[in-house]
C-alpha positions as a LaTeX table, in Angstrom:
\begin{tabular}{lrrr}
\hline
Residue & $x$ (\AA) & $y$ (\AA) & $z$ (\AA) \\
\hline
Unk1 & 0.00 & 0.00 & 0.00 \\
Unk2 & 2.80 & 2.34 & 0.47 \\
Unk3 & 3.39 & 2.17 & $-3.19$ \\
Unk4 & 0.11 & 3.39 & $-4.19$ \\
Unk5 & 0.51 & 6.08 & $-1.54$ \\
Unk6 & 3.10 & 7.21 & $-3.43$ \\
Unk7 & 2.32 & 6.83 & $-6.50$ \\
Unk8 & $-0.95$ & 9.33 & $-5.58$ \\
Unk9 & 1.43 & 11.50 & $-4.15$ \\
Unk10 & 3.69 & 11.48 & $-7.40$ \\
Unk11 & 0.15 & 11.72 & $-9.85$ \\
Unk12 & $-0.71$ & 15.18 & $-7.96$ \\
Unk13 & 2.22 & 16.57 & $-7.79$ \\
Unk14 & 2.63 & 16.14 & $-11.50$ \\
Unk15 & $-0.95$ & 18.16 & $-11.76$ \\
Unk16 & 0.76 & 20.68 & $-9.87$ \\
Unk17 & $-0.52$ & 20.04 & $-6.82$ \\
Unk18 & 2.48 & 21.09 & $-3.20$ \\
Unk19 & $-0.38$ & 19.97 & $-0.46$ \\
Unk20 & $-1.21$ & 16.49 & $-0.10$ \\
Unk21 & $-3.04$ & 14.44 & 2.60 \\
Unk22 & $-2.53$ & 11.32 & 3.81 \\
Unk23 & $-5.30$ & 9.47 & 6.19 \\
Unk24 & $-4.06$ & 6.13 & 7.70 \\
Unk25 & $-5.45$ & 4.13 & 10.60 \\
Unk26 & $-2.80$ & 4.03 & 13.36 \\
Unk27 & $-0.51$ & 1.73 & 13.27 \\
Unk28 & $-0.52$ & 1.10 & 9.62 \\
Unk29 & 3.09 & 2.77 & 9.18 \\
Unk30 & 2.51 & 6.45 & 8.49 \\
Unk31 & 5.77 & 6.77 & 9.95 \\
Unk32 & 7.62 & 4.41 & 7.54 \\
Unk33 & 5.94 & 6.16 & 4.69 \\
Unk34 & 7.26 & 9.66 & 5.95 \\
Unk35 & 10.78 & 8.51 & 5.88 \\
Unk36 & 9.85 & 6.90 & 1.83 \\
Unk37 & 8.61 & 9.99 & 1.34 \\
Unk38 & 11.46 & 12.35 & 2.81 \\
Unk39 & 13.87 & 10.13 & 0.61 \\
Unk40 & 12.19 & 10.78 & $-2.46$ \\
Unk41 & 12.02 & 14.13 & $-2.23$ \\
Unk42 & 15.65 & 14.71 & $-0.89$ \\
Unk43 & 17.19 & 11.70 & $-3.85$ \\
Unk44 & 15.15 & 13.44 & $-6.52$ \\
Unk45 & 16.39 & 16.58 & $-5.44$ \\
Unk46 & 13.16 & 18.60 & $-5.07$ \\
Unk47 & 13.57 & 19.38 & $-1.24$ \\
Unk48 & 17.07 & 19.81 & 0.47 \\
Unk49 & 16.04 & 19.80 & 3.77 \\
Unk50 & 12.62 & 18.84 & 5.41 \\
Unk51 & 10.99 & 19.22 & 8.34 \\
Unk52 & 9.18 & 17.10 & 9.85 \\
Unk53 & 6.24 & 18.02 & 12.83 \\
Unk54 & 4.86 & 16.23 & 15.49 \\
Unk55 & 2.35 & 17.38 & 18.47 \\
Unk56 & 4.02 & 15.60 & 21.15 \\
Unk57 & 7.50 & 14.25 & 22.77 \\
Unk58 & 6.66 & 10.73 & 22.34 \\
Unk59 & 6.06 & 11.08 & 18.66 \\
Unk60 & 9.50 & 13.72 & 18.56 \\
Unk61 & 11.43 & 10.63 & 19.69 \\
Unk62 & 9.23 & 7.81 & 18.34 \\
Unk63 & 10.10 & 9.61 & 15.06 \\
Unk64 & 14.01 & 10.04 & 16.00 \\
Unk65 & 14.50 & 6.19 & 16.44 \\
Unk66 & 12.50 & 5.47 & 13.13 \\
Unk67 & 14.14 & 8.10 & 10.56 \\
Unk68 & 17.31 & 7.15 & 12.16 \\
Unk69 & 16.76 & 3.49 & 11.70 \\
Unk70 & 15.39 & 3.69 & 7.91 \\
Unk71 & 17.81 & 5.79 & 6.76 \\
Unk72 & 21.05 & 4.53 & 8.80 \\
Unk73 & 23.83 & 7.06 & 7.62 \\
Unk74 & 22.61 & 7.90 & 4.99 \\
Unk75 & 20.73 & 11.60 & 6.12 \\
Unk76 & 21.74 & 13.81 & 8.97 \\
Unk77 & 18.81 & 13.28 & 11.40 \\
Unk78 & 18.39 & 15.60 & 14.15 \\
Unk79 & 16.02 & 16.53 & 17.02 \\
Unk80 & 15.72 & 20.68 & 16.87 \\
Unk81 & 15.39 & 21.06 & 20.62 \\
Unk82 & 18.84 & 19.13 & 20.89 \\
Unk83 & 20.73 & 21.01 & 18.11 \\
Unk84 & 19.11 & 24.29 & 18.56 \\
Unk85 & 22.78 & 26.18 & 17.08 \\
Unk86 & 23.59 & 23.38 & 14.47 \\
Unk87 & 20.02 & 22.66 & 13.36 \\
Unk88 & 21.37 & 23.65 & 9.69 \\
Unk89 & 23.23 & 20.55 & 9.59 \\
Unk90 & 20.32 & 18.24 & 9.61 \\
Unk91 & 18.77 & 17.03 & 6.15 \\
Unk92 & 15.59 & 16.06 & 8.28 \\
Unk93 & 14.39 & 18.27 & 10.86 \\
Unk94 & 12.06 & 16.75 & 13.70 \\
Unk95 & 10.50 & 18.87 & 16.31 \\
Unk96 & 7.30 & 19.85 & 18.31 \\
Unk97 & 5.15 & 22.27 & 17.00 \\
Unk98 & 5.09 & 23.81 & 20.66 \\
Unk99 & 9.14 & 23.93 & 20.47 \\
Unk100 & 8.90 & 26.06 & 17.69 \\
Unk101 & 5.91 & 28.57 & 17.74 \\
Unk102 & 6.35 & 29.33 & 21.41 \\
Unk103 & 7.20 & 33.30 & 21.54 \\
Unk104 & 7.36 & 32.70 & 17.20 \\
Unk105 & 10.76 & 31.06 & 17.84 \\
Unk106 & 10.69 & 29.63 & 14.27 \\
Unk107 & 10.27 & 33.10 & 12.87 \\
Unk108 & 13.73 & 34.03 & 14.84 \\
Unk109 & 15.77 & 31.00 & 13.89 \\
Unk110 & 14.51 & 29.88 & 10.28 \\
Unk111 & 13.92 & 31.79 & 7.08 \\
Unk112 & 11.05 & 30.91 & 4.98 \\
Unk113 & 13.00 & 29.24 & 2.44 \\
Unk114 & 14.88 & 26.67 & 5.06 \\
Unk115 & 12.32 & 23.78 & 4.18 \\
Unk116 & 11.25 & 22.63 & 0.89 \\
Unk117 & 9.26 & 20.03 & 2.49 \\
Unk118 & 6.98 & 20.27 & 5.72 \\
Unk119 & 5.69 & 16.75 & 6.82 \\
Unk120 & 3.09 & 17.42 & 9.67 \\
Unk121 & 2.03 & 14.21 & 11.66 \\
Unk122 & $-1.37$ & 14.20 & 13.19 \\
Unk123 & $-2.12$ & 17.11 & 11.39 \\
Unk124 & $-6.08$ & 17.28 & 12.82 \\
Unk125 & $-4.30$ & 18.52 & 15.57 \\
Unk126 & $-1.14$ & 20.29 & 14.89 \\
Unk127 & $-2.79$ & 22.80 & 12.53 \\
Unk128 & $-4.66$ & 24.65 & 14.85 \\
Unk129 & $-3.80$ & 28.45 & 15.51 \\
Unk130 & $-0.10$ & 29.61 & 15.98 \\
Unk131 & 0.84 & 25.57 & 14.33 \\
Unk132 & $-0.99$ & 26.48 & 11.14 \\
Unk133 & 0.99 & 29.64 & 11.23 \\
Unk134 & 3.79 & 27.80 & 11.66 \\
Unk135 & 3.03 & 25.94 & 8.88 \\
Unk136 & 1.75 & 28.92 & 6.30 \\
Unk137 & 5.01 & 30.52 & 7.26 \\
Unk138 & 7.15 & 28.04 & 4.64 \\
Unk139 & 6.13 & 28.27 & 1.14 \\
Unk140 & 6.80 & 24.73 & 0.40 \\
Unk141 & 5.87 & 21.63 & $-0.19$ \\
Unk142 & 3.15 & 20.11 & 2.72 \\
Unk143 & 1.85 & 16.70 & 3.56 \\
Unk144 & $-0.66$ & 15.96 & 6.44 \\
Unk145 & $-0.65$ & 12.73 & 7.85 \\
Unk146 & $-3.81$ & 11.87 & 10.07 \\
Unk147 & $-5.88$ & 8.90 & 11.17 \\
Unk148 & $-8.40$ & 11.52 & 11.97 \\
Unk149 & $-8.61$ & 14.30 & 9.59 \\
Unk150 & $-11.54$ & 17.07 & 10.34 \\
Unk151 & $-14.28$ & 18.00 & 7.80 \\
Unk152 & $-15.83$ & 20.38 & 8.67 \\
Unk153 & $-17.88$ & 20.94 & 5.10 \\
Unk154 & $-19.18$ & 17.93 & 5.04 \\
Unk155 & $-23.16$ & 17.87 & 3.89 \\
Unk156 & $-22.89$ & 21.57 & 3.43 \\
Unk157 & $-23.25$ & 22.65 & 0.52 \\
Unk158 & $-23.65$ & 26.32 & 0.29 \\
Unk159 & $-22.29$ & 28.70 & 3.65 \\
Unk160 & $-23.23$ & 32.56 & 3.09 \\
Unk161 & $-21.49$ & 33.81 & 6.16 \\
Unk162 & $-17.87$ & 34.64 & 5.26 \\
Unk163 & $-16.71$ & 34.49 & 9.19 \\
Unk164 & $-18.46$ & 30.91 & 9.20 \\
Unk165 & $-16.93$ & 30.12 & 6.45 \\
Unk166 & $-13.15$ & 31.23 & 7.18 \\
Unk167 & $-13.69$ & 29.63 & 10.80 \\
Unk168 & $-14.35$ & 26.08 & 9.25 \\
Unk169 & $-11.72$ & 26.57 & 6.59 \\
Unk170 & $-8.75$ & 27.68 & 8.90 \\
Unk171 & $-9.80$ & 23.84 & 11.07 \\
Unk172 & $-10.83$ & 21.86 & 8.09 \\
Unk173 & $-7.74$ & 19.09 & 7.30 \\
Unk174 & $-8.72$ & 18.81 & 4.16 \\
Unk175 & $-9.01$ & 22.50 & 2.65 \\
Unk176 & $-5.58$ & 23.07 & 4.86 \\
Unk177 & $-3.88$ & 20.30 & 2.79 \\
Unk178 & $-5.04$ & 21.01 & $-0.58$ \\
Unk179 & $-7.54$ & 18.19 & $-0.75$ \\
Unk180 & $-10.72$ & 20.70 & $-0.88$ \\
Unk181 & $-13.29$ & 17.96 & $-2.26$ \\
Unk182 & $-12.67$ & 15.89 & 1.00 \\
Unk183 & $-11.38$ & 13.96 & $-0.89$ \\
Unk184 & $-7.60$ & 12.55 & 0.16 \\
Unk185 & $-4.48$ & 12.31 & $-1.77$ \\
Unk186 & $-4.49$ & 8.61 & $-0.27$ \\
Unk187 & $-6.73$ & 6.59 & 2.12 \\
Unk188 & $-5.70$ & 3.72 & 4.07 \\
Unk189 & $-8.42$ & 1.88 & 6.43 \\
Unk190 & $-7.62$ & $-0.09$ & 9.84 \\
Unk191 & $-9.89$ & $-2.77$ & 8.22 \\
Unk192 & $-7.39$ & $-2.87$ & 4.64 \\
Unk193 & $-4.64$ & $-2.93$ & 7.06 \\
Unk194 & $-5.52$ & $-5.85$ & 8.68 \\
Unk195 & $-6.73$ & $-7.36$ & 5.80 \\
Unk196 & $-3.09$ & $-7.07$ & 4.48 \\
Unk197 & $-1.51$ & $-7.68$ & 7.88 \\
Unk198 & 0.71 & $-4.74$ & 7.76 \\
Unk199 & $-0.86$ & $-3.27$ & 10.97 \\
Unk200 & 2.94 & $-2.39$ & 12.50 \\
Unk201 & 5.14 & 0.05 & 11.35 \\
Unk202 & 7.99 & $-1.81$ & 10.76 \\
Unk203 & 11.50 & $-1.33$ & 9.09 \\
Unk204 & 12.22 & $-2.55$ & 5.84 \\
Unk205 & 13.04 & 0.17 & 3.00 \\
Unk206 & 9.74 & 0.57 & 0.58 \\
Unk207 & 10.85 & 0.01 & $-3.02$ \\
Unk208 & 10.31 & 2.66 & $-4.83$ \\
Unk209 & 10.11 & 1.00 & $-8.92$ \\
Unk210 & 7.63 & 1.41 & $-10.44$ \\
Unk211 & 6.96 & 4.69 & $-9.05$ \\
Unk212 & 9.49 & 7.35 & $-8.64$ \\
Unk213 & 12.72 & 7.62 & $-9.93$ \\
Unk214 & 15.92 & 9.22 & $-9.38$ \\
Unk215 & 16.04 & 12.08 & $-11.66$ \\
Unk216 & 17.20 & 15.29 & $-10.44$ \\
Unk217 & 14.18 & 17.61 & $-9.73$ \\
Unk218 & 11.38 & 15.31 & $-10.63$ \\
Unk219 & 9.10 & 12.72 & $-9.26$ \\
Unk220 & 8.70 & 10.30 & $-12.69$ \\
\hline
\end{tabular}
């Protein structure tokens, strides 16, 4: 399945599309797919650095251990809060969202064109208020990751009120992430992941023929 996750990934972005959405059931190796993901974008050349966002310390270091073990030496892999000074050095960037938008920190340490990729995890949640600033503040390419992503147009069709409207937009995963028909860039159920019996995040490298290759600034 992560192939077809990237392979939707790869057919949007080749309509144009920098905002993509990914909804997957925990456990079914969102994680794994981020580091597929970072790697394609860093081997093809299209981002130099990413950074990748997570709403709490468990997930900061849950991440750490995974990137690190996917990628072996192959990226610099660093924590922010631990290499606050050096944080330049890292090809992947983890961190909080609190660790950088408390007091606008990331508008004192980063310039808007540090990131060409932004990979937010449980984005339902870490795109609320001074996070989706956060976010909005990099004009680059952004992928949501959620089991839970927030609609909050659906069954409405028509909203008159333009402060209405602006209030669901500015918490609605899906408008936030370019996906503004509700409809994902890729959807992957608890129920297809047990049916597959990939319901662990796990660590063997995805294989990317087939879908991307390794030409410099493109996803094939």
């Amino acid at each position: 399945y992560q192939i077809s996750a990237i392979n939707n990934l790869i057919r949007d972005f080749k309509k144009g599309k920098s905002k993509f959405l990914f909804t997957m059931a925990t456990g079914t190796g969102k994680t794994l797919l981020s580091a597929a993901i970072c790697k394609l974008f860093l081997k093809t050349s299209i981002a130099k650095r990413v950074l990748f966002i997570v709403d709490r310390i468990e997930l900061e270091k849950q991440a750490e251990e995974a990137f690190s073990s996917y990628f072996k030496k192959e990226y610099e892999i660093q924590v922010f809060k631990h290499k606050k000074k050096n944080w330049n050095e890292a090809k992947i960037l983890i961190s909080t969202s609190q660790s950088l938008t408390f007091n606008e920190k990331y508008k004192k340490i980063f310039d808007p064109m540090d990131f060409d990729l932004i990979i937010v995890d449980e984005a339902h949640r870490s795109i609320i208020n001074s996070s989706k600033e956060l976010i909005d503040y990099f004009p680059c390419y952004k992928i949501g990751l959620t089991a839970t992503p927030k609609n909050y147009f659906k069954n409405i069709k028509n909203i008159n009120d333009p402060k209405e409207y602006e209030y669901r937009a500015l918490r609605d995963t899906f408008m936030i992430f370019g996906c503004e028909e509700g409809v994902p860039t890729f959807n992957y159920s608890l129920e297809e992941g047990l049916d597959d019996g990939n319901k662990r995040d796990d660590e063997r490298e995805i294989s990317l023929q087939g879908g991307p290759a390794g030409s410099r600034g493109h996803l094939l």
